[in-house]
C-alpha positions, 0 to 999 in steps of 0.5 A: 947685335948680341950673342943670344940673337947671333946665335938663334939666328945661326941655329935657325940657317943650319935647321933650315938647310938641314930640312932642305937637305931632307926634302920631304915628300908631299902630304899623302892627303893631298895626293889622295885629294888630287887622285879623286878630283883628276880621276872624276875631272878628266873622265868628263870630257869622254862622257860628260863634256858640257860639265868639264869646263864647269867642274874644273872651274870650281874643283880647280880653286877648291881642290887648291884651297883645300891642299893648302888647309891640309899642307898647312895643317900636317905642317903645324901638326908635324912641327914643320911649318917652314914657311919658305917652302910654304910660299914656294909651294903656293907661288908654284901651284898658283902660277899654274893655275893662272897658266891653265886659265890661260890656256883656257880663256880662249876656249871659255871667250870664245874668242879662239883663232881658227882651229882652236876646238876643244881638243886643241885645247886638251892637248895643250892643257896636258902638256901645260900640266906634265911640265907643271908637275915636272917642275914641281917634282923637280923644285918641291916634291919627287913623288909628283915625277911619275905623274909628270912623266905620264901626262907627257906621254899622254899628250904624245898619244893625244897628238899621235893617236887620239885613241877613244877615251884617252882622257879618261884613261889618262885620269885612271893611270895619273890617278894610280901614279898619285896614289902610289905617290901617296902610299909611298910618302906615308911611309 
């Protein structure tokens, strides 16, 4: 190995611990996306029902195709493609996606065990996706923790309480959180 290679290389480890080091936050369009889709998306269940399953089926994929387009394309722009991270992000957010089908299939088929309602379903979706954002806010970016923290208590009222329009109050308050999420990693 020559020096000229043993050297790129070295510089290239220290670059890239130094920006894991630095943990960036998220890109506020993304935040800004995922405000909208939640804030249309989880009022349908209180006042349109027979469009959320289909919604969410369509803006779900979409909504994470278009993440990736804009995450890639501030990367570049911002001279930060670190592709690692990029994997991480995409491995986390599809693994997700396949856990929320999963929770969904047996609603979708039909094919759910005795008390398995629509409601049962919601519960456990909102706890999937409030451990699904912890660990993001954990592993990728910060400024998804006070989403996460939301969708829990979201889910201990549901379970608790089942107060009317919970759902759509629960898409306005992790709407809010995500666009404060985005303001803040603007700055």
């Amino acid at each position: 190995m020559n020096t000229k290679t043993s050297l790129e290389e070295n510089l290239q480890f220290v670059a890239g611990a130094v920006r894991r080091g630095q943990r960036k936050p998220g890109h506020p369009v993304i935040y800004f996306l995922w405000s909208a889709l939640i804030l249309l998306g989880w009022a349908l269940p209180d006042f349109a029902p027979q469009y959320a399953a289909s919604y969410w089926i369509i803006a779900g994929p979409a909504g994470g195709l278009l993440s990736w387009w804009l995450g890639r394309r501030s990367a570049i722009a911002e001279g930060e493609l670190d592709r690692d991270l990029a994997r991480r992000y995409g491995l986390h957010w599809l693994i997700s996606g396949m856990a929320l089908f999963a929770v969904f299939l047996p609603l979708a088929t039909g094919n759910a065990a005795d008390g398995y309602s629509a409601a049962v379903f919601g519960r456990q979706f909102l706890l999937v996706i409030a451990f699904v954002y912890a660990l993001a806010a954990i592993h990728l970016d910060r400024g998804l923790a006070a989403s996460a923290v939301i969708m829990g208590a979201g889910y201990v009222v549901l379970t608790l309480w089942s107060p009317p329009y919970l759902w759509t109050t629960m898409g306005i308050v992790v709407a809010l959180s995500l666009l404060v999420a985005g303001l803040w990693a603007r700055r």
